[in-house]
N, C-alpha and C positions, 0 to 999 in steps of 0.2 A: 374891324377885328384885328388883332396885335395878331402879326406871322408868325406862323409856326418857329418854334425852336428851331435852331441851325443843325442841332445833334440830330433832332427826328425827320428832317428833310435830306440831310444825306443819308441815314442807312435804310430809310424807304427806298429811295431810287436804286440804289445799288443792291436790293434786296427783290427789288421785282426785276430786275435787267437777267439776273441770275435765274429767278423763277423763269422767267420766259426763254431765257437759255434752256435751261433744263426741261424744259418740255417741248421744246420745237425737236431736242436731242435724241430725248425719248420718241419721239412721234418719229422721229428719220431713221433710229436701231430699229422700231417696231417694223416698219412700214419692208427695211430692206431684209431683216431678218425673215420676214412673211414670206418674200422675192425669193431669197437663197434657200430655205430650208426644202429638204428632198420631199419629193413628194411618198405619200405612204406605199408601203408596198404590200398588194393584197396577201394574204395569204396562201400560199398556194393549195389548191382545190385536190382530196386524194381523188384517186383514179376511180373509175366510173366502175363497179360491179354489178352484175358480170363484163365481161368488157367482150365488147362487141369486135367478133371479126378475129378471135383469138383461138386459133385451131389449134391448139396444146391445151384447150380447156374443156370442161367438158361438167355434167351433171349427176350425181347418183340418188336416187331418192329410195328409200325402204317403204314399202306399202301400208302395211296394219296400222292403223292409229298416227301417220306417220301424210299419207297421200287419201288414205279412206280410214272412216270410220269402223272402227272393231278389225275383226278379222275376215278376210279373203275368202276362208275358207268355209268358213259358217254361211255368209252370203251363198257360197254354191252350191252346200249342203242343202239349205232351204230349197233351191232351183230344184234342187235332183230331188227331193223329196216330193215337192208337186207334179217331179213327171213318174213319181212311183217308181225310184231306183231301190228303196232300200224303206222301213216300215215305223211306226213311230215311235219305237224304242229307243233307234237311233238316232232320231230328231230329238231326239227329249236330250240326250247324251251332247250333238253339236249344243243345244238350245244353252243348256249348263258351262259347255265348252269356254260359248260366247260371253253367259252372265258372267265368266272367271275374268273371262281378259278383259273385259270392260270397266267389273271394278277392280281387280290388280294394278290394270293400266302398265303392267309388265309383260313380259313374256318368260315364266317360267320352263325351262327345259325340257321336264316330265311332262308338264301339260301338255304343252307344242309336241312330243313326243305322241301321245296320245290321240290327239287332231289328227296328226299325219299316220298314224296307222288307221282309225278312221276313214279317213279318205281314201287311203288304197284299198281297204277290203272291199269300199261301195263301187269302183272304178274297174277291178278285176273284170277281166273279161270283157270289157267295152273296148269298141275300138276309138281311136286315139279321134278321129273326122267327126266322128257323132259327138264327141264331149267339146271339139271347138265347136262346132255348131250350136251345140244346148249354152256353152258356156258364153257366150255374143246376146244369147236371150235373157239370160241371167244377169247378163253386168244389165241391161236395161232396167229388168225390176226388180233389181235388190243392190246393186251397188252402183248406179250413177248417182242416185243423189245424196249417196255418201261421203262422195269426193272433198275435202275439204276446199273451199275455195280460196282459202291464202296460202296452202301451198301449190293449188292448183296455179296463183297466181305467180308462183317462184319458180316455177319449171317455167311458165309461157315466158317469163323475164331471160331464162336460158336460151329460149328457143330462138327468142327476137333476137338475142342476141349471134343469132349462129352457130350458138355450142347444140352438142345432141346429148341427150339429156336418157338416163337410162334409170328404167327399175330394177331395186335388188331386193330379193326377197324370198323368202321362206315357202310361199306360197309356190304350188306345181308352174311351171313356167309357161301352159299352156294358158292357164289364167292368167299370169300376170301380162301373158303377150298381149292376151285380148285387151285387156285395162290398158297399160299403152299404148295400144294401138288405136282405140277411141278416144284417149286423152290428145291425141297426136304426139305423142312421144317417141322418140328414137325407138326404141326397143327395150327389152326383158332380161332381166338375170335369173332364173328363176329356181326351182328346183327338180331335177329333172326324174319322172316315174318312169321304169324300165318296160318296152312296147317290145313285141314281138310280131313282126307280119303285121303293124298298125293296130295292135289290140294288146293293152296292157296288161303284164304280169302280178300286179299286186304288190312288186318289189323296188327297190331305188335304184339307179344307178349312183354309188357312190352312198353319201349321206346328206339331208336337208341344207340348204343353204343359209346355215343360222351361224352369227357369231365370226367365227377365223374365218370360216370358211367364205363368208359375205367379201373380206379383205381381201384375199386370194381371191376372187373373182374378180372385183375391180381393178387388182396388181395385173391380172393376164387380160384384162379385155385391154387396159391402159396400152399395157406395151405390143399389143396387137394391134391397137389403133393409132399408137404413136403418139398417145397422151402426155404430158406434164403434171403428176400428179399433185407438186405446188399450185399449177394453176385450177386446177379443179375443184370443185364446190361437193358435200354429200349432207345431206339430210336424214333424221332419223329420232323416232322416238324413243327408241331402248338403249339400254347403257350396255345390253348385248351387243349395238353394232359401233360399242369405241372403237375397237379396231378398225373398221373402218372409218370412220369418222376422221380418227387419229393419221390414216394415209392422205387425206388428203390437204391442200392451203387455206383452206374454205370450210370448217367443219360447222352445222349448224343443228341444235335441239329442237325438234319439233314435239310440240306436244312431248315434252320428258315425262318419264316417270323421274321418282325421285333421285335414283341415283345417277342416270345422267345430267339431269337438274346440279346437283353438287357439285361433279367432274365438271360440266362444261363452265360453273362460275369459275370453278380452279384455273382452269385451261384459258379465259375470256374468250369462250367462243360466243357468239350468237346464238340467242334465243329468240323461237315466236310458240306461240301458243294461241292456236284457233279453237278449242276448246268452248263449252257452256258454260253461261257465268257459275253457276252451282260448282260444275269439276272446276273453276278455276279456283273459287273460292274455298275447297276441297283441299287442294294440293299449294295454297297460298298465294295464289297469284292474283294481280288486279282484277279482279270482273270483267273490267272492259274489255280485256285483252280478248278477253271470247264472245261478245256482243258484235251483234251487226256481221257476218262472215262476210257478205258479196264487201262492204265499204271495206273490212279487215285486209279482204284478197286483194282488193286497189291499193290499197294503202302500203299493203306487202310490196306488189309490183313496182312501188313508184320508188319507194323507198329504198329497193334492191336497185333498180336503175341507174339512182344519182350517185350513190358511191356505199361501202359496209364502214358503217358509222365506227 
């Protein structure tokens, strides 16, 4: 066989010596650029809420539709009417009370107005020991298994964490002690019925604990307790308790009606809703969110734990 052309035998070799330059080149930038380049740096992780061990923090949670289902007070009405406080006129009157706020799913002024006159006329002349006592038998069969169990699970997240965790509410404050006091909760804000020698007058001291006045309560426990009201968390179903909502770093929608639903997208605060899939799908929301309550309230807990998304 006659040898290759002289032309095609030199610029092969001097065409592969290149090749193989160029790629041992490449192989030695790759190899040391791999060596030199920084390693990545994670993200850093936001802060764990609630944050544990943080005594300028603290909890507020609103009760009706919020910690329990429906109203507080209907629950005790029913109580007092099986122990024969008051006759089934009056039953029939809370029974109405309760179909309003359940499908409102607000609390109008007038009504809650109404409720609470209600309840002091049944209560007049009782003394204040007899109605804790009756009221302990009552959370048993009509309001524990009420309790929502994903906020149930957002107060126990406060508690683990060391903050004390407190109800505010519209409800007379003898009942709302009792409820926290079986939840294991700090304690009550509640509203308070005017007693005389332990037996009550049928009248208020002051006026219901609804709306500003919910605010002004958490401002005077705060700085009585020595609170950080940035660092504190409140909870609540009604667009009644912005105000409070709006005091604290931590504002969050439970179960809204519609117009705190609105304000708190405006705002980005947190939403959960433990709700029925029916009411979810009612007021727009996914199904699921209200399926499954005991997995819901885990799922709230854990989720509150690791950090507010």
């Amino acid at each position: 066989m006659a040898p290759a052309p002289q032309w095609f035998t030199r610029r092969r070799r001097p065409a592969t010596a290149r090749s193989v330059l160029a790629g041992e080149a490449a192989a030695e930038a790759a190899r040391k650029s791999s060596q030199e380049a920084p390693e990545a740096e994670e993200a850093p992780e936001e802060p764990e809420f609630p944050v544990a061990g943080d005594e300028a923090a603290a909890a507020f949670f609103d009760l009706d539709n919020t910690v329990m289902q429906g109203a507080a007070l209907f629950h005790f009405g029913r109580g007092l009417y099986k122990r024969h406080f008051f006759h089934k006129r009056d039953l029939a009157r809370f029974a109405w009370q309760q179909i309003y706020f359940r499908l409102a799913g607000s609390e109008n002024p007038e009504h809650m107005a109404d409720v609470r006159n209600s309840a002091l006329s049944i209560v007049q002349g009782h003394r204040v020991a007899e109605l804790m006592s009756i009221g302990e038998e009552i959370y048993d069969e009509y309001m524990a298994e009420r309790v929502w169990p994903g906020t149930r699970a957002l107060a126990q997240a406060h508690l683990d964490a060391g903050q004390k965790v407190w109800l505010v509410t519209a409800a007379p404050v003898e009942t709302a002690t009792i409820i926290a006091r079986r939840l294991g909760l700090t304690g009550a804000l509640g509203t308070v019925a005017e007693s005389v020698g332990g037996v009550y007058t049928g009248k208020l001291v002051g006026e219901p604990l609804h709306g500003p006045a919910k605010a002004e309560a958490v401002r005077a426990l705060a700085a009585a307790e020595g609170l950080e009201l940035s660092h504190c968390a409140a909870y609540s179903d009604s667009a009644n308790d912005i105000p409070m909502l709006s005091l604290v770093g931590h504002p969050y929608a439970i179960n809204p009606d519609s117009r705190l639903r609105k304000h708190a997208r405006e705002q980005g605060w947190r939403l959960r809703d433990y709700r029925t899939g029916r009411k979810a799908v009612k007021i727009g929301i996914p199904a699921a969110a209200g399926v499954g309550a005991l997995a819901g309230g885990a799922a709230a807990a854990v989720a509150l734990q690791r950090r507010r998304r």
